[in-house]
N, C-alpha and C positions, 0 to 999 in steps of 0.2 A: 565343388560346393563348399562353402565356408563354413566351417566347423562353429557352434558357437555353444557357450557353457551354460549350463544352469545352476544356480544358487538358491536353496529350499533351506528353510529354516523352520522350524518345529513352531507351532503356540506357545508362546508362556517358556520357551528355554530358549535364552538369546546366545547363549555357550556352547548349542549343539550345532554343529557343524555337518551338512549335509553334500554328500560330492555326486556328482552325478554328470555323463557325457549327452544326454538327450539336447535337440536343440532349440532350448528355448533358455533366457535370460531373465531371474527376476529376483530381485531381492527384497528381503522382507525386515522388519525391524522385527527387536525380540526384549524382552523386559529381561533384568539384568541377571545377573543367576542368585541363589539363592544358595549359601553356605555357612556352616557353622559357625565360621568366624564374625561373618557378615551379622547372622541374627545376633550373637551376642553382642554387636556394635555396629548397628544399621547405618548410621553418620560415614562409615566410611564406604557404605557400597556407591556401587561406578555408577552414577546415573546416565553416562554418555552412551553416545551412539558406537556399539560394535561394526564394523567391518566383517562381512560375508569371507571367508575364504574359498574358491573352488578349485576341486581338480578336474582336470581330464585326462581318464585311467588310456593311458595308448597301451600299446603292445608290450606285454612283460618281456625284461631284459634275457638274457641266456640264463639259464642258472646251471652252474655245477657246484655239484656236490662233496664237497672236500671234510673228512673225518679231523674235528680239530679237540683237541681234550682240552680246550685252555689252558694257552701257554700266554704269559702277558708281560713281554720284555717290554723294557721303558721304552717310549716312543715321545717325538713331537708330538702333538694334537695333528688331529687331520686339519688339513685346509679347508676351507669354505670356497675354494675355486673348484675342487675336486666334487665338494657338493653339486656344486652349480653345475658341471662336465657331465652329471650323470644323470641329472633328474629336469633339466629346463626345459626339457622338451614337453614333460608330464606335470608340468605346474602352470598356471594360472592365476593368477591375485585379480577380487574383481572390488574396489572402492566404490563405495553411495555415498554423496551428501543432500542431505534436504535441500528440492529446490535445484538441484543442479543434472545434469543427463551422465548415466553410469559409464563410468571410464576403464577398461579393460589392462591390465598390465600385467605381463611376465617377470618372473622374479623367481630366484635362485632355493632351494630346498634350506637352504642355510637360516633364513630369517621369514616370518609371516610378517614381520612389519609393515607399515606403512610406509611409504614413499614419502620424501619430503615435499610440501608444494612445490611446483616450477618458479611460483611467482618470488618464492626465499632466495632461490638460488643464482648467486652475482654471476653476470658474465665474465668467462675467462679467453684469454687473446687464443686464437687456434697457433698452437705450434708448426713451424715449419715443416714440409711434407717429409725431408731426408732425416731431421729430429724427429718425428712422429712414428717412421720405419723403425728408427734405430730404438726407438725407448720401447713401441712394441715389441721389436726381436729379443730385446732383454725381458720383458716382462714375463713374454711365453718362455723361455732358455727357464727361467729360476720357475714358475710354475711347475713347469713340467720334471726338474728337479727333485723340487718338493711332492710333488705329489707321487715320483717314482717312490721317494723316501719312505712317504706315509703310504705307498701299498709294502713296500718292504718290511714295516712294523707289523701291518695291519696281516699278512700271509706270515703266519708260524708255521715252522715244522711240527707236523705232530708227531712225530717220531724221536728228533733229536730232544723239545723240547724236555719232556717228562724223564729224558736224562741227565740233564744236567748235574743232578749230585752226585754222579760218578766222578766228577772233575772233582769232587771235593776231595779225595783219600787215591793214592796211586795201588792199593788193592784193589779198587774195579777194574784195573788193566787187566786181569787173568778172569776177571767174573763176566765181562762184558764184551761187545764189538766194539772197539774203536774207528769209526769214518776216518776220524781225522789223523788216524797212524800215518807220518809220513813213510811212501814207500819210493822207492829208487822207478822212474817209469822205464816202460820196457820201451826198447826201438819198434818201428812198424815192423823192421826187417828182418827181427827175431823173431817176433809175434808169427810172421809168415813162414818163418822157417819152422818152429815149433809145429804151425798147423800142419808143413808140409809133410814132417816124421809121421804125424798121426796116420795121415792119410795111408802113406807108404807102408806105415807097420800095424797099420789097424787089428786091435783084437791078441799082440804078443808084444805089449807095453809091460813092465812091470810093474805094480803100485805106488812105488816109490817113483818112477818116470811118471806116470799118469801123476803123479801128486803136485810135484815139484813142474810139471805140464800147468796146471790150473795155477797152481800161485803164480805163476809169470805171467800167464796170458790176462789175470787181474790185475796186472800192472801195467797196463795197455794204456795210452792217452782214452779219458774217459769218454772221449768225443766217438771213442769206436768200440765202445762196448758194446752198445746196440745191435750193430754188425758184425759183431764175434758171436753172439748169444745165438743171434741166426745164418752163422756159415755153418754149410754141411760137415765142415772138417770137427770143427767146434764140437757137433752133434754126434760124430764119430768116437770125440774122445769122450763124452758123458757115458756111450753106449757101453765104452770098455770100462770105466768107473765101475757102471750099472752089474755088469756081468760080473767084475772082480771083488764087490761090495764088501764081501767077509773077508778078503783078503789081508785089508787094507790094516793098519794099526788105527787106534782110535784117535791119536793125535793126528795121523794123518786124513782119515774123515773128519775131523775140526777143519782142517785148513782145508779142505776142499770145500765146507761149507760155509766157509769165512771168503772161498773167493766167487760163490756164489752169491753172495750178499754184496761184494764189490761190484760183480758185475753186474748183478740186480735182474736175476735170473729170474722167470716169472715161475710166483708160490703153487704152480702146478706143475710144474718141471719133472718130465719121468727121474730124474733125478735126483731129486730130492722128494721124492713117492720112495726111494730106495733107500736112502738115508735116513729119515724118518723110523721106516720100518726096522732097520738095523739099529738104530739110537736107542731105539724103547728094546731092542733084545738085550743091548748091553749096560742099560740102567746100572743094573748092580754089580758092575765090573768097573764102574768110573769111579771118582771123585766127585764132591759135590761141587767143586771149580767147575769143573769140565764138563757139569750137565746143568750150571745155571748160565756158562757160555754157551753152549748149544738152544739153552731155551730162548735167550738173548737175539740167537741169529736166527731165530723161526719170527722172534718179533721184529727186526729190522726185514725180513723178509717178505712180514706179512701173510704169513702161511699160519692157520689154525691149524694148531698140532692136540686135540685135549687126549688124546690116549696117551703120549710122550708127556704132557703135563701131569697127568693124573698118576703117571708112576715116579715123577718127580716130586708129588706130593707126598707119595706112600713111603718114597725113600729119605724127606726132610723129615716127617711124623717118627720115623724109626729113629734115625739119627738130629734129634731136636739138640739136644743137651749141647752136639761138636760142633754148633753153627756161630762163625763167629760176627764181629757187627756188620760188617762190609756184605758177608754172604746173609746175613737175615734182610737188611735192606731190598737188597739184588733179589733175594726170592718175593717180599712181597709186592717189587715194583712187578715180578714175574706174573703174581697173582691178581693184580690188578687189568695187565696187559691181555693176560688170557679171559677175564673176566668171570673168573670164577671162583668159590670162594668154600673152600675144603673144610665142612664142617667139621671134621676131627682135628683141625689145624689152630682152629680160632681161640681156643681157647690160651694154648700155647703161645701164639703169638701176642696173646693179651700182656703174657707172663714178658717174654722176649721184650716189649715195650717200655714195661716199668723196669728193665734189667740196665735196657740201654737208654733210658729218656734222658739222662743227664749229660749223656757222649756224643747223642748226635748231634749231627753239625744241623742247622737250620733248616738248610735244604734239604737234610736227611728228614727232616721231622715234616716236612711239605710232601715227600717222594710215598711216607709211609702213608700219609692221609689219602693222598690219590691214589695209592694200591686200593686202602681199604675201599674209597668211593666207586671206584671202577666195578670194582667185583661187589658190590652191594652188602661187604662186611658187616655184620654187626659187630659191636665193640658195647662194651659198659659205659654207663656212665663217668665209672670209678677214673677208667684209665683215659676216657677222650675232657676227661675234667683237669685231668694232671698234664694232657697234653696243652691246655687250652690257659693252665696256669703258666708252662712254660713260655708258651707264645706268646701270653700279654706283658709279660718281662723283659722280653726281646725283640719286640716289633719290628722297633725303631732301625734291628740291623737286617731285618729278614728281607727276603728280593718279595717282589709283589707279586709274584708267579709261584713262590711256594707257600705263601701268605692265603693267596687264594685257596688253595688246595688245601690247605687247614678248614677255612671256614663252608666248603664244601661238606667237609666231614662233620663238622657245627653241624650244618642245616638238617643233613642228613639224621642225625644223632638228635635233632631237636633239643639241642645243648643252648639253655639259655646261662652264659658266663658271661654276668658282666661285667668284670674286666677287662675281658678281652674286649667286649664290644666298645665299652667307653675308651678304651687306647685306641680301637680302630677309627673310632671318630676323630683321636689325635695328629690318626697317623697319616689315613688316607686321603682325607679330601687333596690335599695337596699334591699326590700320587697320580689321581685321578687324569690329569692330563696328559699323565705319560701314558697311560696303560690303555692296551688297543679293544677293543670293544666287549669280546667278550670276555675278557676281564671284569672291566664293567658291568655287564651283565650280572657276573658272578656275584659280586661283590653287592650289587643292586638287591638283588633274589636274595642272597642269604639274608638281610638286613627284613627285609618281606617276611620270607618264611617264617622266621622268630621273631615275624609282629615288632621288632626293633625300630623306631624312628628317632634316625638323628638328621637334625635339617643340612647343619654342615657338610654330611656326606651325599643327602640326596640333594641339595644344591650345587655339589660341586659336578654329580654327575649329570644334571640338567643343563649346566652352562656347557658342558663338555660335547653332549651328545648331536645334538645340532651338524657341527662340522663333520661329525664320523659317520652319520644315520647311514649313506651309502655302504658303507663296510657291514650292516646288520642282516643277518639272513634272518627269516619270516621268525626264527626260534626266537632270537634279543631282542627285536622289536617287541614283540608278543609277552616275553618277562617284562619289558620296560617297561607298558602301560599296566602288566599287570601288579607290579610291584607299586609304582607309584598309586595307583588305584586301592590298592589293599591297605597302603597305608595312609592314602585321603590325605597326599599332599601335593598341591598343584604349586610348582617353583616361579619365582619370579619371572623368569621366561616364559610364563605356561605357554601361551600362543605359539610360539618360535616352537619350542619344546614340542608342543601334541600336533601342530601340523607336522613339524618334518617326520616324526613318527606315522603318522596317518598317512601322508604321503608313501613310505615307506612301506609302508601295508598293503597298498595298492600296487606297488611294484613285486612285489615278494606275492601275488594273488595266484599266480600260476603255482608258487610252493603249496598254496594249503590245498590242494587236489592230494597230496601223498602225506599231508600234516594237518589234517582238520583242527585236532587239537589244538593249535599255535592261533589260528585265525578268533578259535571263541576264546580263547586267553586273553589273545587282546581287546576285542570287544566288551568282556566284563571289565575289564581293567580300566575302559573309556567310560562304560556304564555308571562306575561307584563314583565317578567323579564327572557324571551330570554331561557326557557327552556320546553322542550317536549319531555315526557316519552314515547316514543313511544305503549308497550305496555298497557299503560292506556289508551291512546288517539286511541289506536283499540277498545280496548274495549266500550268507551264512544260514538262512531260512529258507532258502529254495531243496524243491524234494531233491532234488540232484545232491546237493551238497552235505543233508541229511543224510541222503542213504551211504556217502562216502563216511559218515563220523559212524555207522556203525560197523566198519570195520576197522575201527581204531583198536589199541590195545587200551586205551581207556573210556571208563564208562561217562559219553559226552549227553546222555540225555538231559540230566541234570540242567546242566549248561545252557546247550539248547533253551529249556525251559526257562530260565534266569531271564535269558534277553530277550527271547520273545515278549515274554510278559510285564518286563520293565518296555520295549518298548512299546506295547497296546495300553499302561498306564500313563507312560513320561512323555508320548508322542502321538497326540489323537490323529496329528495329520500328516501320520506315516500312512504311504498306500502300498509299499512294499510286499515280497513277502510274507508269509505267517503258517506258522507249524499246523498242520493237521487237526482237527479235532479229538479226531479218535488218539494220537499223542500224546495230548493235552491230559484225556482221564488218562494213559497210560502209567506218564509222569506224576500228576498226582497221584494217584492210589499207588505207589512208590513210596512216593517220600511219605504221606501221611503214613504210609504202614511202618515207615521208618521211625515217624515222629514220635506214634504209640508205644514201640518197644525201648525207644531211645531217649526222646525229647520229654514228653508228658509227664515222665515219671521220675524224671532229677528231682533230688530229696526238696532241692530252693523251691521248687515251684509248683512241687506237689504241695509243700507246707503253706504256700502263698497265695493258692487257691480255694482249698481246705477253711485257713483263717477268713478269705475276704466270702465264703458262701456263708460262714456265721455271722457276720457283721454286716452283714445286706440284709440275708433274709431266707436263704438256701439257692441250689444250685442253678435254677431260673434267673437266677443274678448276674452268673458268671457264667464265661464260656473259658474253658482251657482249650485254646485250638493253635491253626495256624493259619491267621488273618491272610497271609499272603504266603502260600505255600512254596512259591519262587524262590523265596528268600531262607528258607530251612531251618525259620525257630523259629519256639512258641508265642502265644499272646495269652495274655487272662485279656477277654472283653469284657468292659462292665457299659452302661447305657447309665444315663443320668439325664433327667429332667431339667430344665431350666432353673425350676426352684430347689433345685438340688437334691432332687431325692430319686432314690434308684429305679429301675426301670425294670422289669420282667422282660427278658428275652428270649432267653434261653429255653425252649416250650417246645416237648415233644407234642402236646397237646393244648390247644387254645384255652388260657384259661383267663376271665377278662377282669380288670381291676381287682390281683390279690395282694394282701397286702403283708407287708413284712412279717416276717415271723421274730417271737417276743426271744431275744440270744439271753436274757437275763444280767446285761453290762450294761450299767451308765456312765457314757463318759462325761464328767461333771463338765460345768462351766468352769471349777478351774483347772480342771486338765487341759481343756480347749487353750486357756488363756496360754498356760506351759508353753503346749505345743505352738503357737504360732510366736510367742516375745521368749520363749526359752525359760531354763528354771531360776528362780528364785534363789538367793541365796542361802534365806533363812527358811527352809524348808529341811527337814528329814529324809532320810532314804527311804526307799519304798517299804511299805507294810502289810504287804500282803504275801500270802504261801507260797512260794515259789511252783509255778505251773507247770515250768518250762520240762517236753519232752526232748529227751536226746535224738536230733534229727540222724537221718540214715550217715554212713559215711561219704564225705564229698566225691566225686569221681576222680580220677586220679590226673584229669585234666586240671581241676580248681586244686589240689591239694597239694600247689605249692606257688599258690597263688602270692607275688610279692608284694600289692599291693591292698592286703584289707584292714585295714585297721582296727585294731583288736580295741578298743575304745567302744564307752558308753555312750558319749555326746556324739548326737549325729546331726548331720551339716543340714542349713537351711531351716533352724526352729525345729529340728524334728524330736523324737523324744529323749529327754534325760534322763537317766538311769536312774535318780532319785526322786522323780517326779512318783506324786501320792495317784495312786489308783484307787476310784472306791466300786465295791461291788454290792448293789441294791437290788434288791429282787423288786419284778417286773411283774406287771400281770394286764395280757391285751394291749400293749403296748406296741409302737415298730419304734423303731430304731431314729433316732431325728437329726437331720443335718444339721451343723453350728449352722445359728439363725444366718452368719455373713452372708450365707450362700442358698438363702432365700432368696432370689433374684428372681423377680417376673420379665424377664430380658424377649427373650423369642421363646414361641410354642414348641418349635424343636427338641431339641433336646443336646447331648454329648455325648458323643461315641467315645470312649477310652481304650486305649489298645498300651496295655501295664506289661513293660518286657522286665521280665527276672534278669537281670543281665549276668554272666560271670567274667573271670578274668578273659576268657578266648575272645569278647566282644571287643576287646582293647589294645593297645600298642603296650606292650612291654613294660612296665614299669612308668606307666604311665597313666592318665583318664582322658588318653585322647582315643578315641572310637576310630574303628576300623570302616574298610568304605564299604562295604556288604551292607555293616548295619545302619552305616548313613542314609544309603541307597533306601535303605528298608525305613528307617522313619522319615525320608521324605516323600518314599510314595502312599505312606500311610498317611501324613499329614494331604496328600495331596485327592487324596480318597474320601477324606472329610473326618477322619479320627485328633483325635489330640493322644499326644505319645507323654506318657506318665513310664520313669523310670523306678524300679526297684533296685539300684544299683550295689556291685556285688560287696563295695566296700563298704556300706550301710546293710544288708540285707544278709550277708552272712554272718558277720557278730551277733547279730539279732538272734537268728535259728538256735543260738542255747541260751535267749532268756527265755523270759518267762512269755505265757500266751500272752496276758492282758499286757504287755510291754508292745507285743510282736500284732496286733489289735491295734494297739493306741495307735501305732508307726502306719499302720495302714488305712488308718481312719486319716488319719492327716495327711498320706499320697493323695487319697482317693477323692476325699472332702475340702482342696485344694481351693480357695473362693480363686484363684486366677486363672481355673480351669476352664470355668465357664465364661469365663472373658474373652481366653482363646481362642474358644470353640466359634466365637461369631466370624 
């Protein structure tokens, strides 16, 4: 039976792309989308006809599981054949033109473009059949070439990687294992005669025979290690090892478990269950050489040793002061490896850092950051700021694999250095195509996580990603839409860019059975930027799939709730899935209980709410809540009339046409004038008592906020610092809109939903808004509210003038005459 696709597309969102294997075919047109850029300069939205893309999700690929720390040696870019090799079978491209019957075409994971018409394309002479052979045979020879290449970038070592700064200093020869020691290889026919002695004299070897036994038979061509590991003779000599354990000198247990790491003895070896055991008795009988080698070949071996660790930390903490640079490296690459992170250690190693920040080599300075990131170090400010000083002065020589692993410990550290990040914008785009995915990745997330947007670097890895998408396991896909999403920017590629990701999603769907978390990563991440897969987002809402995110180690409720509820607003003709009801109050009475301890009572907008209940008419005016609970900040609601005057909402109790209460402020006609043509030149500073109370302390999230402008004048006509306030006492009076906005327009009315913003709302050193709160005032707007900002660079200066200042600014948010224009 002939497979055939379907193509669904949302009302009103012609950008959201829907994938689904059912058999039916239909496409739908969609009005254009609707973006920030766009509303500020309508002239340039697309008024053309989009193109449908669909997939059909077949049979997810194999997956294994390979532990990789981010390693990211320079590579080619991947190929776009190798794309196409992995994914053409699970792709589909379906084209509509008005007036013409829909044309069905397959096409490669690399690009969503369109096809060129047939009728453009000039006929070419067909080549002769033995030139046809012969330019194919070359064509596949060099593909399959390159595409070997670009998996050989794309498979790092995880193991040799995160050593490479031992290559920098010939003192890690005694601190480390060397793979690449050249050793003299043994004959088979020694190999066999060594096994044969075992056999013969099993059990009255001497330790030194037994010792100098194993380093030979690790010199075996490595093609027969495998089969030495598992000859019985083999197991005879481990036994007498095992039995003569104490016997041995300790240099001589080093080389026995240096040739157990040649031979690549598996980390549960009664063997090295005996060595271990003997290692942690003689701790304090060795050197610290010889017990950060030892902890080295438990890491090449892959064996969790934390008892032998833990007394390697007890014996570095004692002997801190004699560690010199090579052995502090060595130990914290030790402590990263083990993943654990010796509170009595950290403080010391903070000191160790500033001791040697000037000596390490580059790589050393990359080696330390991924100890600390591994083992979830904390570190200071102080010291990961002097690191981060260092790095931005050196970029330019640093490898891109220890570079990473700097900005790892950035993220983690919530270290906003811009320095550093402005160099990285110098340094990496151009990087970007050498370095294999999850590099990428990396480099992507950290840029996210610190709300950082620089288009240069997220442009270069949008033109990049395309050709590698295959190399991304469910984790990179998942950062990449969510990164891009968080910071609400869609690249020139978007198309090219968000199908092969989405496609990619779909291949990777058998991983989020064991990684829920990665699947709703990227679904919000498609969400802030106005797109939804329909078939994922069934998927991610099914009970099955919910009861799998509650055994995550993170808390996915939330989450859950985000896209559901963006999709029951942003998508009326989704028939999909949908969370529970009974979830639904769960998650709510969650977060609101969160909002009341947390949200409600930030000093911005307890003050802001406070002022706008006096200036209405009391607290029936305003609502402090949270309009869309999904989205996890507050709103002040105000309601307004068409003729501009406020609205009674807010009613525990029905109470019918009351009328404002008398605040005893007039805001004259020319304060009005002020505020909407700005001040006057020949006017005097303000003259009245200063009112202003000292608001609470900021939270320690705004209160290193680099973009508020400590300035009177505030943008858009709003009020000047020396603008004349008068105060006339009142009697029986309400409060009266400037006449402007007396408008008999509709009976209706306008909903206003007034967000406090602070700096978290934002990209970094910037006023470009994040995609959460995008998300959130387009489904406000889409709700029937108009979005009225309190913005943090206008709105915190304000908090220590005076009231009637911090009044006037809100009388002119709120009493906006283009309010009500928007509102129709």
């Amino acid at each position: 039976m002939a497979t055939v696709l379907i193509c669904r597309r949302f009302p009103r969102l012609s950008r959201v792309t829907a994938f689904s294997t059912t058999a039916k075919c239909k496409a739908e047109s969609g009005s254009s989308k609707s973006k920030q850029k766009k509303e500020e300069n309508p002239e340039t939205a697309n008024t053309g006809t989009e193109s449908a893309a669909t997939i059909q999700l077949l049979d997810p690929l194999d997956y294994r599981v390979l532990y990789n720390p981010s390693a990211y040696a320079k590579s080619r870019a991947a190929s776009q054949q190798h794309a196409a090799r992995n994914s053409s079978q699970a792709l589909g491209d379906t084209f509509t033109s008005p007036g013409t019957a829909q044309v069905q075409h397959a096409f490669s994971t690399a690009s969503s473009q369109a096809l060129p018409p047939l009728r453009n394309a000039l006929p070419k002479p067909k080549p002769k059949p033995l030139l046809k052979q012969t330019i194919s045979a070359q064509l596949s020879a060099a593909q399959t070439k390159e595409e070997a290449e670009n998996e050989k970038t794309e498979m790092h070592d995880s193991k040799e990687d995160p050593r490479m700064f031992q290559k920098g200093r010939p003192e890690y020869r005694s601190l480390s294992y060397d793979k690449f020691e050249l050793t003299e290889t043994l004959p088979l026919e020694e190999g066999d005669s060594i096994l044969h002695s075992v056999a013969v004299r099993e059990g009255s070897q001497s330790p030194g025979t037994v010792t100098d036994s194993f380093r030979k038979l690790s010199c075996l061509p490595v093609e027969q290690h495998a089969a030495l590991v598992s000859e019985p003779r083999f197991n005879a000599l481990c036994r007498c090892a095992v039995k003569n354990i104490r016997l041995f000198s300790t240099s001589d247990l080093i080389d026995i478990l240096k040739a157990c790491v040649r031979l690549v003895v598996p980390p549960a070896h009664p063997l090295l269950n005996a060595c271990e055991n003997e290692f942690c008795r003689r701790v304090w009988d060795m050197d610290l050489e010889q017990l950060l080698l030892v902890a080295d070949c438990w890491r090449c071996l892959e064996r969790s040793v934390p008892s032998y660790l833990s007394i390697l930390f007890s014996y570095a903490n004692v002997r801190w002061k004699d560690l010199t640079l090579p052995q502090f490296v060595q130990l914290v690459y030790i402590i990263g490896e083990g993943r654990r992170s010796p509170a009595d250690l950290m403080q010391k190693v903070e000191s160790m850092i500033l001791k040697y920040l000037d000596s390490f080599t580059l790589e050393e300075v990359g080696a330390i950051c991924l100890g600390l990131f591994k083992s979830l170090s904390g570190i200071s400010d102080h010291v990961m700021r002097k690191i981060a000083d260092r790095v931005s002065l050196q970029m330019e020589d640093m490898s891109t694999y220890a570079l990473v692993n700097v900005l790892k410990m950035l993220r983690y550290t919530r270290m906003d250095h811009l320095p550093l990040l402005k160099e990285l914008g110098k340094v990496i785009p151009a990087r970007i195509p050498t370095v294999n995915i999850q590099g990428i990745m990396h480099i992507t997330l950290t840029c996210s996580s610190l709300h950082y947007f620089d288009e240069g670097i997220m442009a270069a890895v949008a033109m990049s990603l395309p050709s590698k998408v295959t190399y991304c396991r469910s984790k990179d896909a998942a950062k990449f839409l969510w990164s891009f999403g968080c910071l609400d920017y869609e690249p020139p590629n978007e198309e090219e860019f968000y199908s092969s990701l989405i496609e990619q999603m779909h291949r990777k769907l058998h991983e989020f059975r064991k990684f829920p978390e990665h699947l709703l990563t990227g679904l919000l991440g498609l969400a802030f930027v106005n797109r939804f897969p329909e078939e994922l987002i069934d998927y991610a809402l099914r009970d099955e799939f919910v009861q799998k995110t509650r055994g995550s180690k993170y808390e996915l409720r939330k989450d859950l709730f985000t896209l559901s509820k963006s999709v029951e607003i942003e998508c009326p003709g989704y028939q999909g899935s949908r969370l529970p009801p009974q979830l639904y109050q769960e998650i709510t009475e969650m977060v609101l209980n969160f909002a009341e301890q947390e949200i409600y009572v930030r000093p911005e907008i307890v003050e802001a709410a406070s002022l706008l209940e006096s200036m209405l008419g009391g607290p029936e005016y305003v609502k402090n809540h949270m309009i869309l609970p999904h989205t996890r900040s507050s709103d002040l609601e105000v309601h307004l009339a068409m003729d501009g005057r406020p609205v009674p909402f807010n009613l525990k109790d029905p109470i019918a046409d009351k009328k404002l209460r008398d605040i005893g402020v007039s805001l004259t006609n020319e304060l009005m004038t002020q505020l909407i043509k700005g001040r006057s030149h020949s006017q005097s500073p303000v003259e009245v008592e200063n009112e202003a109370r000292t608001p609470g302390q900021e939270r320690g999230e705004e209160a290193r906020t680099p973009l508020v402008e400590d300035h009177a004048a505030l943008s858009g006509g709003a009020l000047i610092a020396g603008a004349r306030l008068q105060v006339e006492p009142k009697s029986e009076c309400c409060l009266e809109a400037p006449a402007t906005l007396t408008l008999d327009r509709r009976p209706q009315g306008v909903k206003l939903a007034i967000q406090v913003s602070n700096r978290n709302h934002y990209c970094y050193c910037s006023k470009r808004l994040l995609g959460l709160h995008c998300l959130k005032r387009r489904q406000l707007r889409q709700l029937g509210y108009v979005v009225v900002e309190l913005p943090f660079w206008e709105w915190f200066p304000l908090l220590k003038r005076t009231r009637l200042e911090k009044l006037s600014y809100l009388h002119y948010k709120v009493f906006d005459p283009a309010l009500l224009s928007r509102a129709g």
